[in-house]
Structures are given as C-alpha cells and as structure tokens.
C-alpha positions as CSV (number, residue, x, y, z in Angstrom):
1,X,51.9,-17.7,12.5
2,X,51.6,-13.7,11.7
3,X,49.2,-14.6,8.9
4,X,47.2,-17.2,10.8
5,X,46.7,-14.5,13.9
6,X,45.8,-11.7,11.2
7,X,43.3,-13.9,9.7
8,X,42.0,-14.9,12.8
9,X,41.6,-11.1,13.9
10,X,39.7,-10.2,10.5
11,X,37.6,-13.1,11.1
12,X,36.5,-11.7,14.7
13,X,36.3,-8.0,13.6
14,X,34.1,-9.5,10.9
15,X,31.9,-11.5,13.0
16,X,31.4,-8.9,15.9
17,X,30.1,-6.3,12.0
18,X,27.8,-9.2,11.0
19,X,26.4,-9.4,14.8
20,X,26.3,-5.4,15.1
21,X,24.3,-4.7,11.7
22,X,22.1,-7.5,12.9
23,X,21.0,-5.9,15.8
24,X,20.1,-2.4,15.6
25,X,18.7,-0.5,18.4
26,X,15.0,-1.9,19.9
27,X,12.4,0.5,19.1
28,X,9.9,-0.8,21.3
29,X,8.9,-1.1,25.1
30,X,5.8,-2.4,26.5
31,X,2.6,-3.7,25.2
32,X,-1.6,-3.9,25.8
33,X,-4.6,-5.5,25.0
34,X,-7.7,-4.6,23.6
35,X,-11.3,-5.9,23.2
36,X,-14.0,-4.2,21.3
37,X,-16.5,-4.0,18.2
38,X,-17.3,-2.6,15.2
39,X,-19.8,-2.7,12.4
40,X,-18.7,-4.1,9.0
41,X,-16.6,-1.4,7.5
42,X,-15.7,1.1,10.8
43,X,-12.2,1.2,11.1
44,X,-10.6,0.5,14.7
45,X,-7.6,2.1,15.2
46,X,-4.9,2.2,17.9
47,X,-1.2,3.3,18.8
48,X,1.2,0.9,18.1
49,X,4.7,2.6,18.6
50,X,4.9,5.6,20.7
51,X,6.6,8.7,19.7
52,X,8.7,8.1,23.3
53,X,9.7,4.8,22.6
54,X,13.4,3.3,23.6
55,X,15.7,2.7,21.0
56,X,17.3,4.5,18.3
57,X,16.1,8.4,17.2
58,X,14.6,7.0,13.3
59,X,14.1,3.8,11.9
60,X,12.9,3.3,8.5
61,X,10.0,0.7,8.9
62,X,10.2,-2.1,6.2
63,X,7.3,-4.4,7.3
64,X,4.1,-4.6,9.4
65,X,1.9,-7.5,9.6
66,X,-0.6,-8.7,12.2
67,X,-0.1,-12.3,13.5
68,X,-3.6,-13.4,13.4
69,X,-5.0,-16.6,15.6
70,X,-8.7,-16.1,14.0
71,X,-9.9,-14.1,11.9
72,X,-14.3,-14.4,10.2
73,X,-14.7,-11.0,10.1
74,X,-12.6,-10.5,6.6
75,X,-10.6,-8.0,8.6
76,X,-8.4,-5.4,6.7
77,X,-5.1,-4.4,8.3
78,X,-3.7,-0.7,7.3
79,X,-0.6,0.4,9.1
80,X,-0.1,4.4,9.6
81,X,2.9,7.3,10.9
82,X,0.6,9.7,12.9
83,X,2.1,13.0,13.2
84,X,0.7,13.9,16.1
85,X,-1.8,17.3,16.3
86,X,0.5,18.8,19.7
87,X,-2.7,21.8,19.8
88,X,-4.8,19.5,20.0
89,X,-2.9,17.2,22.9
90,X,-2.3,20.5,24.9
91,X,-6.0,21.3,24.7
92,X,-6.6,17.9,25.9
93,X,-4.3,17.3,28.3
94,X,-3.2,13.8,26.3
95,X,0.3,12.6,25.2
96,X,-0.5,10.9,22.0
97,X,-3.1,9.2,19.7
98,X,-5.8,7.3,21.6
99,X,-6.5,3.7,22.0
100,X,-9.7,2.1,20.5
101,X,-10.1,5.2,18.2
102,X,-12.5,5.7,14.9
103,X,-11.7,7.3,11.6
104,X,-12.9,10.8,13.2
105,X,-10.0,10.4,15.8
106,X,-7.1,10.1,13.3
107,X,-8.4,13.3,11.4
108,X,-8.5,15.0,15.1
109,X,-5.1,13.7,16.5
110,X,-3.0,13.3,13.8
111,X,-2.1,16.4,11.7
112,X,-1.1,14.3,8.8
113,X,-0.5,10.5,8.2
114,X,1.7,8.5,5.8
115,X,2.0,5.2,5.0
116,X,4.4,2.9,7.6
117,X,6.3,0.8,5.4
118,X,9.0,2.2,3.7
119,X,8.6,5.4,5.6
120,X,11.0,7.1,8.3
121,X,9.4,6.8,12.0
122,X,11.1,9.9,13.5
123,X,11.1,9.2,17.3
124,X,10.9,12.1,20.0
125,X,11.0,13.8,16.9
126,X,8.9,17.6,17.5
127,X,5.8,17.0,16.4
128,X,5.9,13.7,17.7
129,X,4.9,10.7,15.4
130,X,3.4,7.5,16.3
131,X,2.4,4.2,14.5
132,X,-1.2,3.6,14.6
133,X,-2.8,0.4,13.2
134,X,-6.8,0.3,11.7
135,X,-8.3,-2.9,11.7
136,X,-11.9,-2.6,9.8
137,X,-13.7,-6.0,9.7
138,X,-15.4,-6.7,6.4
139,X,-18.0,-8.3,7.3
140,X,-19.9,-9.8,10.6
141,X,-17.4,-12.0,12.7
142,X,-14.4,-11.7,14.7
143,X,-10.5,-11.0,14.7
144,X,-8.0,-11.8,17.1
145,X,-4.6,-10.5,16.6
146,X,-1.7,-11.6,19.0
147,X,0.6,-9.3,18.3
148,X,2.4,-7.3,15.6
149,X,6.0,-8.2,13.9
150,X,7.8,-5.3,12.6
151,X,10.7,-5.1,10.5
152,X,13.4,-1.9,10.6
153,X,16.3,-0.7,9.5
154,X,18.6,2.0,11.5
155,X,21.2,3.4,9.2
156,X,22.9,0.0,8.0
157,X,21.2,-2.4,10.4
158,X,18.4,-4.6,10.0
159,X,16.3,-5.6,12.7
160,X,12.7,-6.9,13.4
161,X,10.7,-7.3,16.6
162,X,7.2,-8.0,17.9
163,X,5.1,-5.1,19.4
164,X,2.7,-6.5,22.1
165,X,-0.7,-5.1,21.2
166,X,-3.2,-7.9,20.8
167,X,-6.7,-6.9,19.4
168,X,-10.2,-8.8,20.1
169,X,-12.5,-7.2,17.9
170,X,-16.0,-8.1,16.8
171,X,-18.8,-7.1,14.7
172,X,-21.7,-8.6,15.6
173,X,-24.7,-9.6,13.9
174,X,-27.4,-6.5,13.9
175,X,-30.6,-7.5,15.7
C-alpha cells in the first residue's frame, strides 16, 4: 500500500512538471488589423509584440510564421527584435515602433535590430525591444495574413501562441 501511494504521488508530481513546462508564461495581449499597399519590393512593416507585453520578463523566440489565407503578391515574410531608439520616442512623443511603417522607419525607430528566431526578446527590458514583422510583396497582387503563430521558450518551458495582427496588403498594378 506504501509503495502504491508513493508511486501514485510521483506520478502526480510528475504530471503537474509535464503540465508546468508546457505552459510557460503568455507573452502576448491584444491584437489589430491592417489594410494597405505597397509596390513590388517596399517592405511593410509593423509591431508585433510590444516591449510592454504580459507574461514573463524574456523569452527566447524559436519560430515565427505568418498563417496566410491568400497570398499573389509572392510576399516575403522577415521577422525582427527592434531595439527601440528611446531619443527618438521622447522627441516624438511615441511609445514604440509604428504601425504600417517603411524601411526608413526601422532605421529611425529602432537603434539596432536582430534576427527573431533564436534570439532573446527582453521584455520591459531598458531600451525596450519590440517584434516587428516586414512583409514585401514580390510582385503585383495581394497578401492576406490572419494572424501570426509564435513559438517560445522561458527558461525550461516551451510554449507557442498566436499574435492577432492580420495584414491586407496590396500592390497594385501601375497605371
């Protein structure tokens, strides 16, 4: 009976690790839309993850990827960390990186960017950093992206989650 209620209790206490390290911390909160345009080859870029976000104080990201519904623009998808300019929010009275921004934003808002994936997003971290996605369509057409899924790890734990940005963006035929 000892030995039945000890294996019993290592079970649970190994259970209730297996459901901890699968759920880490949430690192997200909220979502938006956008519609826009773009020629072939201008880059659209917006915040994805703010440097305020809920959740645990660094994640390391392990995968990014648009869910796409359409896409006959050829659309590329880059993924960034923006370490966020704070002179140049001061000046401008902003608290992060802009929505529906163009190459010439990142270089102004973001003192230096990195890769996402496999990098450390250090939130409320001083500068702040942000995840910004760039969509550049390719060609003429149009993208629509539903949302993001994200992949993470906090220390141990694994988790993943969808960040609630869809994107309509076109680039239209020139007349």
């Amino acid at each position: 009976m000892v030995t039945t209620m000890l294996m019993a209790a290592v079970a649970v206490a190994l259970g209730a690790a297996g459901w901890w390290g699968a759920h880490p911390p949430q690192i997200l909160a909220g979502g938006y839309g956008f519609e826009s345009s773009r020629d072939p080859g201008q880059t659209f870029w917006t915040s994805l993850v703010h440097s305020q976000s809920d959740g645990a104080e660094e994640v390391v990201i392990t995968g990014l990827a648009p869910r796409i519904q359409t896409d006959t623009s050829g659309a590329a998808v880059d993924y960034l960390i923006c370490v966020l300019n704070t002179e140049v929010l001061a000046d401008e009275g902003v608290g992060g990186f802009m929505f529906g921004g163009r190459d010439r934003d990142v270089d102004h808002y973001c003192s230096r960017t990195r890769p996402a994936i496999g990098s450390t997003l250090h939130l409320r971290a001083d500068p702040p950093e942000e995840i910004i996605v760039g969509i550049t369509p390719t060609r003429h057409g149009r993208i629509v992206i539903a949302d993001h899924r994200i992949a993470y790890t906090v220390g141990w734990q694994r988790g993943h989650a969808t960040i609630n940005v869809s994107t309509k963006l076109r680039s239209p035929q020139q007349p």
